[in-house]
C-alpha positions as CSV (number, residue, x, y, z in Angstrom):
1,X,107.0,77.9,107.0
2,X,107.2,80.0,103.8
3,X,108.9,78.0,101.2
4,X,111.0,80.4,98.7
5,X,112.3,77.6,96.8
6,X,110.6,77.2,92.9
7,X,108.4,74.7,92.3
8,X,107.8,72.6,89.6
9,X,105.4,74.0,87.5
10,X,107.3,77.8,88.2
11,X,110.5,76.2,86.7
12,X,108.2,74.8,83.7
13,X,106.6,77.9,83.7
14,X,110.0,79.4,83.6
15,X,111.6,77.1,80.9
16,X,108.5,78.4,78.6
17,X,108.5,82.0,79.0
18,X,112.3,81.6,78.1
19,X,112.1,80.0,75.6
20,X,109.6,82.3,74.0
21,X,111.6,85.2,74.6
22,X,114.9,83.4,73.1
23,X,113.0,82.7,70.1
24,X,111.0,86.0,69.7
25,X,113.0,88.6,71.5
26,X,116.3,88.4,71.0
27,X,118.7,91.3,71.5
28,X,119.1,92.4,68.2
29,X,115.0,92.2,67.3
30,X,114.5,94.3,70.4
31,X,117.7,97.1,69.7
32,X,115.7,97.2,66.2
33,X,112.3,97.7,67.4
34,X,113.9,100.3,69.7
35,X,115.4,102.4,66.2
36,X,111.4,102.5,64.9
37,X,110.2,103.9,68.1
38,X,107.7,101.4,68.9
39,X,109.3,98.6,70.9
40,X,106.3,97.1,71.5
41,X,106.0,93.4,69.7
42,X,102.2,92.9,69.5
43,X,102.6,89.2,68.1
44,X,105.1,88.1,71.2
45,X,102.8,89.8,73.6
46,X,99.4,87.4,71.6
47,X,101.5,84.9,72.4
48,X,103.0,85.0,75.7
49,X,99.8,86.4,77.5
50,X,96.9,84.5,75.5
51,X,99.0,81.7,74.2
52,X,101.5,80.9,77.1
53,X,98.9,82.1,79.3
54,X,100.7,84.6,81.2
55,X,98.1,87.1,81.9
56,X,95.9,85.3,83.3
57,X,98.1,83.7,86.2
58,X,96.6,85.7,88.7
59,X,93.0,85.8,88.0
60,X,91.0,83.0,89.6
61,X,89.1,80.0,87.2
62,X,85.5,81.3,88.0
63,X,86.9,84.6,86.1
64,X,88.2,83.2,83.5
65,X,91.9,82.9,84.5
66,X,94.2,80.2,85.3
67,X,93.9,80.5,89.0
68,X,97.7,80.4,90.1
69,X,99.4,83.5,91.9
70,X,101.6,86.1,91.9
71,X,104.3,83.5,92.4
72,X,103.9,82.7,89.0
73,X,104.1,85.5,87.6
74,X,106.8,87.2,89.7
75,X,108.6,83.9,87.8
76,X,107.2,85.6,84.3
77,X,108.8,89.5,85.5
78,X,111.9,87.6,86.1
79,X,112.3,86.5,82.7
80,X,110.9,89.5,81.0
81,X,113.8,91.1,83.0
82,X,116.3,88.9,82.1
83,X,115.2,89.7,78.5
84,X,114.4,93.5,78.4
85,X,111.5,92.4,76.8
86,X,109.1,95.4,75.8
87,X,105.4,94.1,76.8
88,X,103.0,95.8,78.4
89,X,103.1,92.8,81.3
90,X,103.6,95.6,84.2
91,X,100.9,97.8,83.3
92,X,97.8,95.3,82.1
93,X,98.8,91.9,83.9
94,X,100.2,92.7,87.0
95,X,98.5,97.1,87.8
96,X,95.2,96.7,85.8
97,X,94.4,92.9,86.3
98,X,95.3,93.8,90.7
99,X,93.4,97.0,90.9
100,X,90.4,94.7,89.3
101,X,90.9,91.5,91.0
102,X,90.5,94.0,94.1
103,X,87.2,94.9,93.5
104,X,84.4,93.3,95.2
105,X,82.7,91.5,92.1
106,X,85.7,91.1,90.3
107,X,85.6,87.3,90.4
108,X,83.4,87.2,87.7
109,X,79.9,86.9,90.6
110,X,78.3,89.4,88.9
111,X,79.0,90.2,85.4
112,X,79.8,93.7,86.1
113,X,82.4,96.1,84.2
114,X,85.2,95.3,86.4
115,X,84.5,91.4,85.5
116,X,84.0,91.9,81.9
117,X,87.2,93.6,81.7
118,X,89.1,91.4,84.0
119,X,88.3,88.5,81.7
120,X,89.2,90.2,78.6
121,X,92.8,90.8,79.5
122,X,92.8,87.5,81.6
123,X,92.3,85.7,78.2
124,X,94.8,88.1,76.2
125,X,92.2,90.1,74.3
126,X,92.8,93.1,75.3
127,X,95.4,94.8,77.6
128,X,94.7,98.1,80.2
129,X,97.1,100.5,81.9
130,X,96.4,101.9,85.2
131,X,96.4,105.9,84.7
132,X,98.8,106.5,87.6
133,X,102.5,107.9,87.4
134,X,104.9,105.6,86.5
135,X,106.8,107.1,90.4
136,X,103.6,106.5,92.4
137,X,104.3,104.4,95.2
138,X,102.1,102.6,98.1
139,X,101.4,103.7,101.2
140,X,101.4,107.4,101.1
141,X,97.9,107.2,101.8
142,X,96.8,109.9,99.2
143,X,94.3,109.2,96.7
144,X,95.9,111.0,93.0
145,X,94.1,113.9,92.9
146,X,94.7,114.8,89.1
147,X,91.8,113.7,87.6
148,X,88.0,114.8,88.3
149,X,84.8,113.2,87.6
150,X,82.0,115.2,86.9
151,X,77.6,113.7,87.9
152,X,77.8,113.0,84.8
153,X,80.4,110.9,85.1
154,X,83.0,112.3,82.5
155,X,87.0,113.0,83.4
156,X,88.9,115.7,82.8
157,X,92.7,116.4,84.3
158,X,96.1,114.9,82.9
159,X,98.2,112.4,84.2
160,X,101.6,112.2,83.3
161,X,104.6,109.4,82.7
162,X,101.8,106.7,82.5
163,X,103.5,103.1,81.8
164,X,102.1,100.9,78.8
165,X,99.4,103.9,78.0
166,X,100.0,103.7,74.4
167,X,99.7,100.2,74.6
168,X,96.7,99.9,76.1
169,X,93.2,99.4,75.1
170,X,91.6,100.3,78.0
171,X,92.5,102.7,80.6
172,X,91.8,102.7,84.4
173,X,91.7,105.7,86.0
174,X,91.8,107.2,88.9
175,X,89.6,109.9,89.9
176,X,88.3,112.1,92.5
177,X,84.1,112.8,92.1
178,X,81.5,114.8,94.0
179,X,80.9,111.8,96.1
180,X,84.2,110.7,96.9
181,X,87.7,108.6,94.6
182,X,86.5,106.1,92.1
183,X,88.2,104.1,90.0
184,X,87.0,104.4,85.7
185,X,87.4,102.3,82.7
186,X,88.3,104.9,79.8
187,X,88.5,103.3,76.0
188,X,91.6,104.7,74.7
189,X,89.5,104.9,71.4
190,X,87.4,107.5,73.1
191,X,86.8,111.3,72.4
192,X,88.2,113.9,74.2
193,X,91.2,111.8,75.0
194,X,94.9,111.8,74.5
195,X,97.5,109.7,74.9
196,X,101.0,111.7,74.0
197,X,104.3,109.7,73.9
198,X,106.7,110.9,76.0
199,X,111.0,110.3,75.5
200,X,111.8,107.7,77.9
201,X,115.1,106.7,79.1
202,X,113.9,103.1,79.4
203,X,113.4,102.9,75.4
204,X,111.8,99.6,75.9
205,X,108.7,100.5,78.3
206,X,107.4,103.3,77.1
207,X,105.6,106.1,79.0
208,X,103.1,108.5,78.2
209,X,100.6,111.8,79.3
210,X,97.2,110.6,79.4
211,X,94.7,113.8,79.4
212,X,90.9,113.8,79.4
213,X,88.9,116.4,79.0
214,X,85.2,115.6,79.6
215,X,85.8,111.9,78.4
216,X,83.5,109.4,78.8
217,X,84.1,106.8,81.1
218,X,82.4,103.5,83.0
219,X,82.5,104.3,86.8
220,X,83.8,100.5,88.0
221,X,84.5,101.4,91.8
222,X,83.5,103.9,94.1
223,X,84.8,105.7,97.5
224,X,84.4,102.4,99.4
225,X,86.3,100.0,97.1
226,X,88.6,102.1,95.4
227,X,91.2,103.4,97.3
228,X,91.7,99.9,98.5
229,X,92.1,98.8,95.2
230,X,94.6,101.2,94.3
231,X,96.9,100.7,97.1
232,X,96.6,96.9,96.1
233,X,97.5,97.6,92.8
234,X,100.6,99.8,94.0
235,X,101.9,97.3,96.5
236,X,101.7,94.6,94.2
237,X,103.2,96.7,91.1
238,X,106.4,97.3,93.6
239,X,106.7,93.9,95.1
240,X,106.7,92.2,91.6
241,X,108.8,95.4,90.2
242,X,111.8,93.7,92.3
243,X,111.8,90.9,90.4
244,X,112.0,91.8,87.3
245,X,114.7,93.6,88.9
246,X,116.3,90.2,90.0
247,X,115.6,89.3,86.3
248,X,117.6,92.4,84.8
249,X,120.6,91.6,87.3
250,X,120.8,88.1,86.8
251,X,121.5,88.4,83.3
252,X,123.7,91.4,83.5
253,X,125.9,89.1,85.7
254,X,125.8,85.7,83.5
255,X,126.4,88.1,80.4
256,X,129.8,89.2,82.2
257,X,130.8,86.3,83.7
258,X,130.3,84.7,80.1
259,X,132.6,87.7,78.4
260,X,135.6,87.4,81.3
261,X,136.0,83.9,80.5
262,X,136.3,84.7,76.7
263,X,138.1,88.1,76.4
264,X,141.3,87.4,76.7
265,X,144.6,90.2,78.3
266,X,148.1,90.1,78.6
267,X,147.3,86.1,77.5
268,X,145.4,85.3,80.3
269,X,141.5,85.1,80.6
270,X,140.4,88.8,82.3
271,X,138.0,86.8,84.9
272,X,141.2,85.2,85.9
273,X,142.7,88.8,87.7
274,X,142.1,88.4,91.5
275,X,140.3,91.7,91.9
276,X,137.5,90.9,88.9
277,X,137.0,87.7,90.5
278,X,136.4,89.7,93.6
279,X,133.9,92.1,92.5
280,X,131.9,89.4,90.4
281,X,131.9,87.4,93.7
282,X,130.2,90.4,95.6
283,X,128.0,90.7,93.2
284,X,126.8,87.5,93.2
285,X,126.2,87.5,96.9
286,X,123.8,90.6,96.3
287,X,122.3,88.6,93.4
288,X,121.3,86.1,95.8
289,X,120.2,88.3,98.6
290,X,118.1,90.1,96.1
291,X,116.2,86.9,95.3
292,X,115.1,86.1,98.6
293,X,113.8,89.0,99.3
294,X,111.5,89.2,95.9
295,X,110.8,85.9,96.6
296,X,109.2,86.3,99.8
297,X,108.1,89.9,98.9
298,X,106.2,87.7,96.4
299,X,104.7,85.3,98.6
300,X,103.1,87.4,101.3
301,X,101.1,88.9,98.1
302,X,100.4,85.9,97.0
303,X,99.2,84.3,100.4
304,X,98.0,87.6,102.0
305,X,100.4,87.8,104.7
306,X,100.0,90.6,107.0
307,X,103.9,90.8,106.3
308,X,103.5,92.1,102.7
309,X,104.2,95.6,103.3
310,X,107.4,95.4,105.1
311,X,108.3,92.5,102.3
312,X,107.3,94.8,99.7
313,X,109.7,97.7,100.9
314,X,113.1,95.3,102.0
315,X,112.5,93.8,98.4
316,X,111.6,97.2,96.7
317,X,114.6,99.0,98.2
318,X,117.4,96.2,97.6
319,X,116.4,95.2,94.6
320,X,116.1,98.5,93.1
321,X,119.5,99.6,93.6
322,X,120.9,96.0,92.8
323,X,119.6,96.1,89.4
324,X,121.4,99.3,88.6
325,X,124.9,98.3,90.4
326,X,124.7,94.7,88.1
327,X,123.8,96.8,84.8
328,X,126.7,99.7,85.8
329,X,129.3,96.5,86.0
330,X,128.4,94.6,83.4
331,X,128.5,98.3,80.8
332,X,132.3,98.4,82.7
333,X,133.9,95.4,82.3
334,X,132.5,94.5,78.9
335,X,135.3,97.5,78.2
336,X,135.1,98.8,75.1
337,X,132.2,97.3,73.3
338,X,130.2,97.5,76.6
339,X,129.2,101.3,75.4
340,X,128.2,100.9,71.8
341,X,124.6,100.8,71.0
342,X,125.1,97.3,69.3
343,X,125.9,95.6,72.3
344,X,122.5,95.0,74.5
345,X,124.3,96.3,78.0
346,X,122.9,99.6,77.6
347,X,119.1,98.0,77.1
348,X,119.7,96.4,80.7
349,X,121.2,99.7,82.7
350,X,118.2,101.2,81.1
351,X,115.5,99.9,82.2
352,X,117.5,99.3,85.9
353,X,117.6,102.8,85.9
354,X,114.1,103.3,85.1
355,X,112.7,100.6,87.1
356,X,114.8,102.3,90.0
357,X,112.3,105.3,90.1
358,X,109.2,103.4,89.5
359,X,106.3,102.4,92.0
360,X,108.9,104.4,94.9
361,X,112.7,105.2,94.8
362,X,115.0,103.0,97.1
363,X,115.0,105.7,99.4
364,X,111.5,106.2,99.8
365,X,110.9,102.3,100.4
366,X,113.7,102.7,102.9
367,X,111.8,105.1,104.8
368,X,108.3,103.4,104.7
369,X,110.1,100.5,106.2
370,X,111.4,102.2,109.1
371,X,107.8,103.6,109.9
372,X,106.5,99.7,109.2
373,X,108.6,98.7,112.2
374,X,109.1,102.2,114.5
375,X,112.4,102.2,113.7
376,X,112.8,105.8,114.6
377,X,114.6,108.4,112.4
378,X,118.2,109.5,113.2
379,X,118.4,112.6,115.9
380,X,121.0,115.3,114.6
């Protein structure tokens, strides 16, 4: 039976990764980060993903990682939710370090590119972004089609809204060749490449265009690895996307609960009125709903269940909107101060917006489910 309760070391894991981000990325230090235009921290990401370990929870011992799972670090999204943190965690440790754990020699058997780079951001040297939009989502079945690779193995074609490009130092890159879709490593120190900021709603995870035109690149997959890599990658961006969802609501609802008992109306407490108590206690039901189904969406990636597609859409399309319902009450009934840029609510509906649209809409997980299990479409 699959057991969706935390274990021990996830709650120790937990209790770290918190405790980091209470020390290092408190609201104000991120709200101030946010005025410079660059969120990023680079010291709280050396820490948390070389230090802490975090980045390499998913790649196996024999490659240089700590050889746990996606559990783990569906526990780690969880907490960088509940923090708004602004790593690059989504883009190099959970759509990079997939796409390369899914190539065949990726565990580290024969020192190719894909190893060398796979160990590099397992042991927080280096971090990579996976050159897709920011919207793409799994299953469609397509291979992105705007990038080419030339015989001579350069790359030229934009993609846009790429998450944690300007971050990265590596790029991996989807591309269509002569001979079929590959998958390329890009240095984002090369020529003939650009990576151009974009304006963001979610100020702390940036996006941006990546465009190469005839860049040099290091071919790392080709037709018969890499669109099963990608779709990996995808699947397992989206069902750890939900909970870093579960994350962001889970705070947005400890954060109000906190403020009704506190703010004070009419000399009674405001979570004292009947019909607050009511919506708070609705949301809460969702809240919990929302973490079973990222914590099995979780656990079919991380034990290869047959299941994980279907997991991967219930958790993708309930999470998604959950997020954004939590964030929407808790900017509401923090009244007044809930709309100031001071106050970190705004940080929180933010990224749930964001993260709403990424790696597949709601809608469009809703409708991938119904094909996972012939639930036919409505007639009229």
């Amino acid at each position: 039976m699959t057991d969706l309760l935390y274990s021990e070391i996830e709650e120790e894991l937990r209790a770290s990764v918190r405790a980091l981000l209470a020390d290092r990325c408190p609201p104000e230090k991120t709200l101030a980060r946010c005025e410079t235009g660059e969120p990023y921290d680079r010291a709280l990401w050396q820490t948390l993903a070389r230090d802490l370990g975090a980045a390499s929870l998913a790649v196996p011992e024999e490659a240089g990682g700590a050889g746990a799972s996606v559990r783990e670090v569906a526990v780690v999204l969880e907490e960088l939710g509940r923090a708004a943190a602004p790593t690059p965690y989504l883009g190099s440790a959970v759509l990079a370090t997939t796409a390369l754990l899914a190539l065949e020699g990726a565990d580290g058997g024969d020192g190719g590119e894909a190893s060398k780079l796979l160990a590099s951001l397992a042991a927080g040297e280096r971090t990579a972004a996976l050159a897709v939009p920011l919207s793409a989502m799994p299953g469609t079945g397509a291979f992105p089609p705007a990038v080419r690779a030339d015989s001579a193995g350069t790359l030229t074609g934009t993609v846009t809204s790429v998450a944690d490009a300007a971050a990265a130092d590596a790029l991996i890159v989807p591309a269509e060749g002569r001979d079929g879709p590959g998958l390329y490593a890009v240095e984002t120190t090369a020529a003939a490449l650009a990576v151009v900021p974009r304006t963001s709603l979610d100020l702390t995870r940036p996006v941006a265009d990546v465009t190469l035109t005839g860049t040099a690149a290091r071919r790392l997959a080709g037709a018969g690895q890499a669109p099963a890599a990608l779709e990996r990658a995808l699947l397992t961006g989206a069902g750890l996307l939900a909970s870093e969802q579960l994350g962001i609501a889970e705070w947005c609802l400890t954060a109000t609960v906190a403020y009704l008992k506190d703010r004070r109306q009419f000399g009674r407490q405001l979570g004292s009125f009947q019909a607050l108590k009511h919506r708070l206690a609705d949301l809460w039901l969702e809240v919990v709903g929302a973490r079973a189904a990222a914590r099995y969406a979780a656990d079919t990636l991380a034990t290869g269940d047959p299941d994980a597609p279907v997991a991967v859409a219930v958790a993708a399309s309930h999470c998604g909107e959950l997020a954004v319902r939590a964030a929407e009450e808790c900017v509401q009934l923090h009244g007044g101060i809930g709309m100031t840029w001071e106050h970190p609510a705004h940080l929180y509906l933010k990224r749930a917006k964001a993260d709403q649209i990424a790696l597949g809409t709601p809608d469009r997980h809703r409708a991938a489910l119904a094909a996972l299990v012939d639930l036919p479409a409505p007639v009229g």
